[in-house]
C-alpha positions in Angstrom: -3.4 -17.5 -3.5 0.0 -19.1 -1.8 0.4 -22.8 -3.6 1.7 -25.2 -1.5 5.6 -25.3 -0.8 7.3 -27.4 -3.4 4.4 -28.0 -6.1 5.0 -25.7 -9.0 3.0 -23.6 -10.2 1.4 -23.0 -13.8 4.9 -21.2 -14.9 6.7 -23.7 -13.2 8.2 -22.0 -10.3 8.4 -23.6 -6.8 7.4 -21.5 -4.0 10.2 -22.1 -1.3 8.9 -20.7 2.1 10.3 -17.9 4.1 8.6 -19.6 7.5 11.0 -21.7 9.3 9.8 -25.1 10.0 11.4 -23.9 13.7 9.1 -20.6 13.6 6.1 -22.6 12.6 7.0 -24.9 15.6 7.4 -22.0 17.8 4.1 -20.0 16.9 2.5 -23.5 17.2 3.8 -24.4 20.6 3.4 -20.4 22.0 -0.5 -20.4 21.2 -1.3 -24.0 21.7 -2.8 -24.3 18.2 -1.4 -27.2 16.0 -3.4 -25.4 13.2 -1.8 -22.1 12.3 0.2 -22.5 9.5 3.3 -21.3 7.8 0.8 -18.8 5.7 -1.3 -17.8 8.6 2.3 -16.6 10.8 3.6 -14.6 7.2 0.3 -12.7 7.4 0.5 -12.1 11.2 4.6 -10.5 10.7 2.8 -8.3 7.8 -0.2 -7.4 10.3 2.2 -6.5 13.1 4.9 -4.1 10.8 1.7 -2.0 10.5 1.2 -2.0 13.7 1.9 1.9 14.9 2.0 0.9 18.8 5.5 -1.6 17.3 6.9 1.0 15.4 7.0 3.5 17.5 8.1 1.6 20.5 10.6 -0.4 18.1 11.5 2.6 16.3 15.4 3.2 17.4 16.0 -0.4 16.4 14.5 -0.9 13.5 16.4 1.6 12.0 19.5 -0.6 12.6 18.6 -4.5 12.9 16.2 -6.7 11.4 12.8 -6.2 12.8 12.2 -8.9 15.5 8.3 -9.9 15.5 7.1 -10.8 19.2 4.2 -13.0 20.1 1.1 -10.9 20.4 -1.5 -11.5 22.6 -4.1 -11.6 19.7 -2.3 -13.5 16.7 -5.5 -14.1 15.2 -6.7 -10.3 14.8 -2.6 -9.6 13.3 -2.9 -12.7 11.0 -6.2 -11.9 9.7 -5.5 -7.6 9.3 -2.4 -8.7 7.8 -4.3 -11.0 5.1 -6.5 -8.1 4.7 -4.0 -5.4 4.4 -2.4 -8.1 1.6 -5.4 -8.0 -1.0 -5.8 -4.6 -0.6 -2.0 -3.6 -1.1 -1.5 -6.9 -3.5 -4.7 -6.2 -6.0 -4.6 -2.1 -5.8 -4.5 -1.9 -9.6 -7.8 -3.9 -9.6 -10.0 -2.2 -6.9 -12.5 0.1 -7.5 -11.5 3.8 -7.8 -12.5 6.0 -4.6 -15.7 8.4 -6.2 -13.4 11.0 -6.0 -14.5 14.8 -8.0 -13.9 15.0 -11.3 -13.4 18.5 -12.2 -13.2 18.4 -15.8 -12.4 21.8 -18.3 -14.0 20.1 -21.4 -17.3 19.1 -21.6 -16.1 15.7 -23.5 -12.8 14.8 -22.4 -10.5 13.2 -25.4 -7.7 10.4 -25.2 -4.8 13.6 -25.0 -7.0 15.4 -22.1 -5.8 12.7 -19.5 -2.0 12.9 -20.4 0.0 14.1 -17.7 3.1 16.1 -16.7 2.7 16.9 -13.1 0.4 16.5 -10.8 0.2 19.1 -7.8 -1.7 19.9 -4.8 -4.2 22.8 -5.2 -3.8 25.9 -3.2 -6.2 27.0 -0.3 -5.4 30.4 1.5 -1.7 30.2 -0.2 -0.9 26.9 1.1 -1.3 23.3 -0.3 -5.0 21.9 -0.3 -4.4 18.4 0.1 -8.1 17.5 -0.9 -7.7 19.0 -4.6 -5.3 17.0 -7.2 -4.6 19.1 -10.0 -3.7 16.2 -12.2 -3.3 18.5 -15.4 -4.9 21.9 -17.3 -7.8 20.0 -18.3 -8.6 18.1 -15.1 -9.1 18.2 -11.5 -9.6 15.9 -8.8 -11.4 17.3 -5.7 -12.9 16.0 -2.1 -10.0 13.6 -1.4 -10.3 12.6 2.5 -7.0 14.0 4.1 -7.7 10.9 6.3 -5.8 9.0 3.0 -3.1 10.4 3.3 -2.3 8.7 7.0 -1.3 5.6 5.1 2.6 6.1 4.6 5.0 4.2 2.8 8.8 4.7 3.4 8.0 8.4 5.2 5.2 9.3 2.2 1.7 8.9 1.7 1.4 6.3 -1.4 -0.8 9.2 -2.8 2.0 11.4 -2.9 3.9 8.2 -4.2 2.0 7.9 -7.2 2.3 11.7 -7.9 5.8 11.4 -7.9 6.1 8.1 -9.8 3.6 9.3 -12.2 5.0 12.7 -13.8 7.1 12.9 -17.1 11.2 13.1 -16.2 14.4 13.6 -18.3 17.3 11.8 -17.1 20.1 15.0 -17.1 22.9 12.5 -18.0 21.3 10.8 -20.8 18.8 13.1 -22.1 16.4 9.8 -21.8 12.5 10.9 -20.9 10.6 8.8 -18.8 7.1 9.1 -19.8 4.7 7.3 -17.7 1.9 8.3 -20.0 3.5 5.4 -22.3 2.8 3.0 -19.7 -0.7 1.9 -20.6 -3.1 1.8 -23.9 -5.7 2.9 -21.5 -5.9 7.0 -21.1 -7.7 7.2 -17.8 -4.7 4.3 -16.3 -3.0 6.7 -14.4 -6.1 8.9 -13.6 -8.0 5.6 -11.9 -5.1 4.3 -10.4 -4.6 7.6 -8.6 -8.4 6.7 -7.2 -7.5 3.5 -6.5 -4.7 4.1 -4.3 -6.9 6.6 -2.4 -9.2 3.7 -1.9 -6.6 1.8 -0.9 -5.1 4.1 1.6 -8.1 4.8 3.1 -9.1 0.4 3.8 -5.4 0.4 5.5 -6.1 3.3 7.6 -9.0 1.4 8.4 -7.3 -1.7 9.2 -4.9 -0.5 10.9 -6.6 1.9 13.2 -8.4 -1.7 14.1 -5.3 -3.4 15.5 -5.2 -4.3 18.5 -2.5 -3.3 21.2 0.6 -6.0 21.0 0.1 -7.3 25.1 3.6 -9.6 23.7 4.4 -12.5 25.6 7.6 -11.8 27.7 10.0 -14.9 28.9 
């Protein structure tokens, strides 16, 4: 939860605002509700980047401005998606894993069985099954919903994200390895994160496909 503006926290830090006392003024005076506040409007801007409607018709200048956020008809449904989208993208090491298919090669699985090296797509017909993870030799994940992988993030799915993040790498120039395996005391870490984020994925899809259109006010 947001503290308020000036009051440290327990670490000491003071949260400074990003809201303009102008903006607040603004969204304030536009919807003739002396109530919204500063954290209500930062939720809204997060609901309406999501929205697909403003990216697409925003596209060609978002690509070389700032993104300019226009007064929606609804701010209410934009503030409260946006909050929503927030816990799910802000907590997504914390959610429950989606029940996805374990496909497991041993009948009891050991610490070293979870390690991985690279995860892949399985194959269907010669071509990538999206629904099938093969997250090493000793363990498959199976029944993903395609419908995850709709939730992008900078032009990729944050499942394919996490399987790109998550694989063991040796920098050419320093002969340095990157092993994410070494990230976490826990073995199944990377295994239930990969679950969470299809969990989360799929709430954002769901969140998003609820927006509603923009209808912005036009001077």
């Amino acid at each position: 939860m947001f503290c308020a503006a000036g009051t440290p926290d327990a670490g000491g830090y003071v949260r400074r605002d990003a809201i303009t006392d102008w903006a607040l003024g603004a969204f304030r005076t536009h919807y003739g509700d002396a109530a919204i506040s500063k954290e209500d409007i930062f939720w809204y801007v997060y609901g309406i980047l999501h929205s697909p409607e403003y990216r697409q018709r925003f596209a060609a200048d978002l690509k070389k401005m700032l993104p300019r956020i226009p007064f929606a008809e609804d701010f209410d449904a934009f503030s409260a998606a946006g909050r929503q989208l927030g816990e799910w993208h802000l907590n997504y090491e914390t959610v429950a894993p989606f029940p996805l298919t374990e496909e497991a090669k041993r009948l009891v699985m050991e610490p070293d069985d979870y390690l991985v090296t690279k995860m892949t797509f399985g194959k269907k017909d010669g071509k990538p099954d999206k629904s099938v993870i093969v997250y090493n030799p000793h363990l498959v994940l199976r029944d993903i919903p395609l419908e995850a992988y709709e939730y992008v993030v900078n032009g990729k799915p944050a499942i394919e994200w996490i399987m790109e993040r998550y694989q063991v790498t040796v920098d050419k120039g320093s002969g340095i390895k990157n092993d994410p395996n070494e990230w976490s005391d826990d073995p199944r870490y990377i295994v239930d994160l990969l679950k969470r984020i299809v969990r989360v994925s799929l709430e954002s899809v769901r969140i998003v496909k609820g927006l509603p259109a923009l209808k912005e006010f036009v001077a």
